[in-house]
C-alpha positions, 0 to 999 in steps of 0.5 A: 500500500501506498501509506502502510501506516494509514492503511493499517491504522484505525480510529475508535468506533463502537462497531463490534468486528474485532481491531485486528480483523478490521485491521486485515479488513481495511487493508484488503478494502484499500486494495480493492478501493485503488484497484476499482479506481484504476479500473475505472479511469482505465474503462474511461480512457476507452470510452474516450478513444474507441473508434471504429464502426462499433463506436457507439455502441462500445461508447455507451457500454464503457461509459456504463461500465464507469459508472457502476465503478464509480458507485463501487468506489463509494460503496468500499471507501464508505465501508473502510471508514465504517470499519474504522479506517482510512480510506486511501482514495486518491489517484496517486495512491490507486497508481501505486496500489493498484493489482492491474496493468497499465492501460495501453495507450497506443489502441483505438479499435473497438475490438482491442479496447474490449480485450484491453478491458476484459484483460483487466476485469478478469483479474480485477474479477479474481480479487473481488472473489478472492475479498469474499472469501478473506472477509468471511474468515475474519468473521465480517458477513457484511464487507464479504456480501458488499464483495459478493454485490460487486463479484455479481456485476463484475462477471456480468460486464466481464462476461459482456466484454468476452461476448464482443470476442468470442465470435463463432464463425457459422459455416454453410453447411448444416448451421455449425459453428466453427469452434476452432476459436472457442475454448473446448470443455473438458469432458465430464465438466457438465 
């Protein structure tokens, strides 16, 4: 973290989930703060720059995606402070927290702005799954459902993205997909 004794530092509240489990709590929020952060200015330079004769369409998806972002921000810096902490949520420290790449900022084509994004929500997925099962073994139900809110869209928006890029070309004969570009499931998995 950007500032270790901030993100580990508590002020007195009367709210009964122990100091040192709201300790590991708050940190694991931080990170999750400064990553949703990144995510989102991420998404917004996308939104910015898309070109391409899906435009629009990607425009208006990125900007939507932005602002559910936005409203996860609050939502993890309100229960920082809940808990007692200091919510560190400014851009400098989500640039120096954050669990994601860097954007790359050479793109313009719709389809590279989608796998730019799903290749940064997928991880950004992977922590929120990973928060709920840490904040349900310190014993805090509420910040492990505040992540399991947040893991419910986050797939959703990832699985949006992976739709524009996963396109089945459909042959001719007998209406088959080609599944050379699908990914195979392995046998006894259904």
């Amino acid at each position: 973290m950007s500032d270790n004794t901030l993100s580990s530092r508590l002020y007195p509240t009367r709210i009964d989930i122990p100091a040192e489990a709201r300790v590991q709590i708050v940190v694991i929020l931080n990170q999750t703060l400064a990553a949703t952060l990144d995510l989102k200015t991420q998404t917004k330079q996308a939104h910015w720059n898309v070109k391409g004769t899906d435009f629009y369409q990607l425009h208006e998806l990125f900007d939507e995606l932005a602002g559910e972002l936005e409203e996860y921000i609050d939502l993890v810096a309100e229960r920082v402070t809940a808990l007692g902490g200091y919510a560190l949520g400014t851009v400098r420290s989500a640039a120096s927290d954050s669990i994601l790449p860097e954007y790359p900022f050479d793109i313009l084509d719709g389809k590279d702005h989608v796998t730019a994004l799903a290749d940064r929500f997928a991880p950004y997925a992977k922590h929120i799954r990973e928060a709920i099962a840490k904040t349900n073994d310190l014993g805090d139900a509420d910040t492990a459902d505040l992540y399991t809110e947040i893991s419910r869209t986050i797939d959703k928006r990832l699985w949006f993205l992976e739709a524009h890029l996963q396109v089945a070309e459909i042959k001719a004969e007998n209406g088959k997909a080609d599944t050379t570009t699908t990914q195979k499931i392995p046998a006894g998995v259904i």
